[in-house]
C-alpha positions in Angstrom: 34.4 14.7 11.5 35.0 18.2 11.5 38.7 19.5 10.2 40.7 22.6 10.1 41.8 23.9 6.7 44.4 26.1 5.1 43.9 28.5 2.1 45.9 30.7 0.0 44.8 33.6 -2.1 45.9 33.1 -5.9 45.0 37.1 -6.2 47.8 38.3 -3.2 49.1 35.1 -2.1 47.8 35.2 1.8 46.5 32.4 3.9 43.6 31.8 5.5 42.5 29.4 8.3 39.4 28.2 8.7 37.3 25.0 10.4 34.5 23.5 8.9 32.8 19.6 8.7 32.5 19.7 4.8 35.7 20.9 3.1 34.5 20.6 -0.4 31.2 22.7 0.3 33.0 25.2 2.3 36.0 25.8 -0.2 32.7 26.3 -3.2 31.5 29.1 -0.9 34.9 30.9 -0.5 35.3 31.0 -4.2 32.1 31.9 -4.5 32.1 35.2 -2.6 30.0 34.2 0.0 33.0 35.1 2.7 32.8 39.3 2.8 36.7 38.7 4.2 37.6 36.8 1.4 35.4 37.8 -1.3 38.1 40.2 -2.9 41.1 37.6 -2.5 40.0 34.8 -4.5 39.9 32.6 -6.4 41.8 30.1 -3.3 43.3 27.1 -3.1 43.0 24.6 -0.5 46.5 24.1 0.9 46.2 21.9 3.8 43.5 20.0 6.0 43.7 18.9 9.5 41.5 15.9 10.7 39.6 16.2 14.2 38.0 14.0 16.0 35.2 16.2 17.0 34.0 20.3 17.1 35.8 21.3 20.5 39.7 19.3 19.1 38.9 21.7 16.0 37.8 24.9 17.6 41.3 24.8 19.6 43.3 23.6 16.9 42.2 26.6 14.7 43.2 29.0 17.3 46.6 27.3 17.4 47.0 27.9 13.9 45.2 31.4 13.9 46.9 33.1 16.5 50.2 30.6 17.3 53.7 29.5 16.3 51.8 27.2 13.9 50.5 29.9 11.8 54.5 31.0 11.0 55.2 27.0 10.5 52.7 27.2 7.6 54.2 30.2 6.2 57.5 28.7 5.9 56.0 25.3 4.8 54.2 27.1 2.0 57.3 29.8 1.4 54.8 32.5 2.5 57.1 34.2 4.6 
């Protein structure tokens, strides 16, 4: 089961979208610097996750919400904008 997930910076409030197959161990390496992109934004909070059915439903979901519409819909979801 792989998933897409949704972050927010507690240290400047911005989001992050990511796609991984373990949220827990993924979220422990965010926090835990091991991310160069997000090592000076945490700590973060997991928001949101998206179940997929498999690696390739994920990988195109997490461009939709990286680059698409959906990536706006969070913001206002989360009042982000």
């Amino acid at each position: 089961m792989f998933y897409i997930y949704i972050l927010k910076s507690l240290k400047d409030g911005g989001i992050y979208i990511g796609r991984t197959n373990d949220i827990g161990r993924r979220l422990s390496e965010h926090n835990a610097g091991h991310t160069q992109s997000l090592k000076n934004r945490r700590p973060l909070i997991l928001l949101e996750k998206i179940e997929c059915k498999n690696e390739s439903d994920a990988i195109k979901l997490e461009l939709e919400y990286k680059k698409g519409y959906k990536r706006e819909e969070v913001k206002r979801r989360y009042n982000l904008v």
